[in-house]
C-alpha positions in Angstrom: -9.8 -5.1 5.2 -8.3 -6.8 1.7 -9.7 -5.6 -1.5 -12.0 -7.8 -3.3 -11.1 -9.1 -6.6 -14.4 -8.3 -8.1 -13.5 -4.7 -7.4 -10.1 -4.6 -8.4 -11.6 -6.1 -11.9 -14.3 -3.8 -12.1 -12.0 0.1 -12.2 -9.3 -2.1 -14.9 -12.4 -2.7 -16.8 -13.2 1.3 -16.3 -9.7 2.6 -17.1 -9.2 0.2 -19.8 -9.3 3.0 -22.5 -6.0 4.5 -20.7 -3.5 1.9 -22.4 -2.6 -1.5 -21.2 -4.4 -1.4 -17.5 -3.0 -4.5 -15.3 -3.6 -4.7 -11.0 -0.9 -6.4 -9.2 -1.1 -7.8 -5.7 1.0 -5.5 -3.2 1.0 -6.2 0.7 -2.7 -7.3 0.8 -3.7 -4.5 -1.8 -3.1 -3.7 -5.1 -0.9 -1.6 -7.2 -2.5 -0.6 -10.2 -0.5 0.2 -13.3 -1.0 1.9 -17.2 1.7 0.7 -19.6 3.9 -0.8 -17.1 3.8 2.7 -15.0 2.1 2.9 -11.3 -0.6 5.6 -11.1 -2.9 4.6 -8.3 -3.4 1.5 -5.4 -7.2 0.1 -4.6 -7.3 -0.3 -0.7 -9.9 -1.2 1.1 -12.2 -1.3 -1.6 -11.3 2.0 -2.4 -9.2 4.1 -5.5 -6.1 6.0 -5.0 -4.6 7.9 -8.0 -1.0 9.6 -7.6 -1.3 13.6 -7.1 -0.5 15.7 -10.3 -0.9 19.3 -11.2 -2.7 18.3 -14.3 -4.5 15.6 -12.3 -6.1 18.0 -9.6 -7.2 20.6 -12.3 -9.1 17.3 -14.2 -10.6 17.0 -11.2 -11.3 20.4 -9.8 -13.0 19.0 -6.3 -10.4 17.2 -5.4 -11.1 14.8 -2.1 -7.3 13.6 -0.8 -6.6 10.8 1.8 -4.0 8.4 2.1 -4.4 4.7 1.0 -3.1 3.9 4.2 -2.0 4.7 7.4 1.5 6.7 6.9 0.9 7.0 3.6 1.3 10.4 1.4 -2.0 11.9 0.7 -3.1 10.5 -2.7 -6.8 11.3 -4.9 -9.4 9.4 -3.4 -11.8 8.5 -6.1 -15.4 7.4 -5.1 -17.9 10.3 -6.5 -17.2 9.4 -10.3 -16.0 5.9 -10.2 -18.9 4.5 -12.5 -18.0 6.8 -15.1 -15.4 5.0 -17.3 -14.8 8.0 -20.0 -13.7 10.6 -17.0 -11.7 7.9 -15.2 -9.6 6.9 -18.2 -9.4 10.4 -18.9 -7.7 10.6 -15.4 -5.6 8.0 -15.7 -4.4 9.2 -19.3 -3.9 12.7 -17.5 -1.9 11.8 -14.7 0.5 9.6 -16.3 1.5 11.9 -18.5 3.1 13.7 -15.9 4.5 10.7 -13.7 8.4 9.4 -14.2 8.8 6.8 -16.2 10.1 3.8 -14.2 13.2 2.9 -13.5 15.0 -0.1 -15.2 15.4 -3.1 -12.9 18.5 -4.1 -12.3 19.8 -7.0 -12.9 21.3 -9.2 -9.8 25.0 -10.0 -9.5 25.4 -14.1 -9.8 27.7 -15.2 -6.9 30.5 -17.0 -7.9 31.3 -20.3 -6.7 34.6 -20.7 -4.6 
């Protein structure tokens, strides 16, 4: 089952203190991103954040499963989903410790013979 956009807008609109929050549509699902920088998917209905040290001791009960089938195990958010200050907190948390993305690079024009 997709993830409904009325979901999808509802946690941006909870994380929005966490920076720049955009959702973008991945393989049915979506990726969701702060600042340009993946932290979490919505599947199902459902929201994923990325595993961090600093993410599971904001957390402290931490509830893992994966978005979906072969995926890693990720943080399954459900019991505190309504509250906007601890999940922008989260958000704020965990990026801190993730990468930064990598540049994308730029394709190679054929030439013509």
């Amino acid at each position: 089952m997709a993830s409904d956009q009325k979901f999808v807008d509802f946690i941006v609109n909870q994380i929005h203190r966490a920076g720049e929050i955009t959702a973008r549509k991945m393989f049915g699902e979506y990726g969701i991103y702060a600042d340009a920088k993946i932290f979490g998917l919505i599947c199902d209905n459902k929201l994923f954040i990325k595993p961090t040290e600093a993410g599971r001791k904001f957390i402290v009960d931490v509830v893992e499963a994966p978005p979906y089938p072969g995926a890693k195990p990720s943080f399954l958010i459900e019991e505190r989903i309504e509250d906007s200050r601890w999940l922008s907190q989260l958000v704020r948390t965990t990026i801190k410790e993730l990468p930064e993305p990598k540049p994308k690079k730029k394709k190679a024009k054929k030439k013509a013979k």
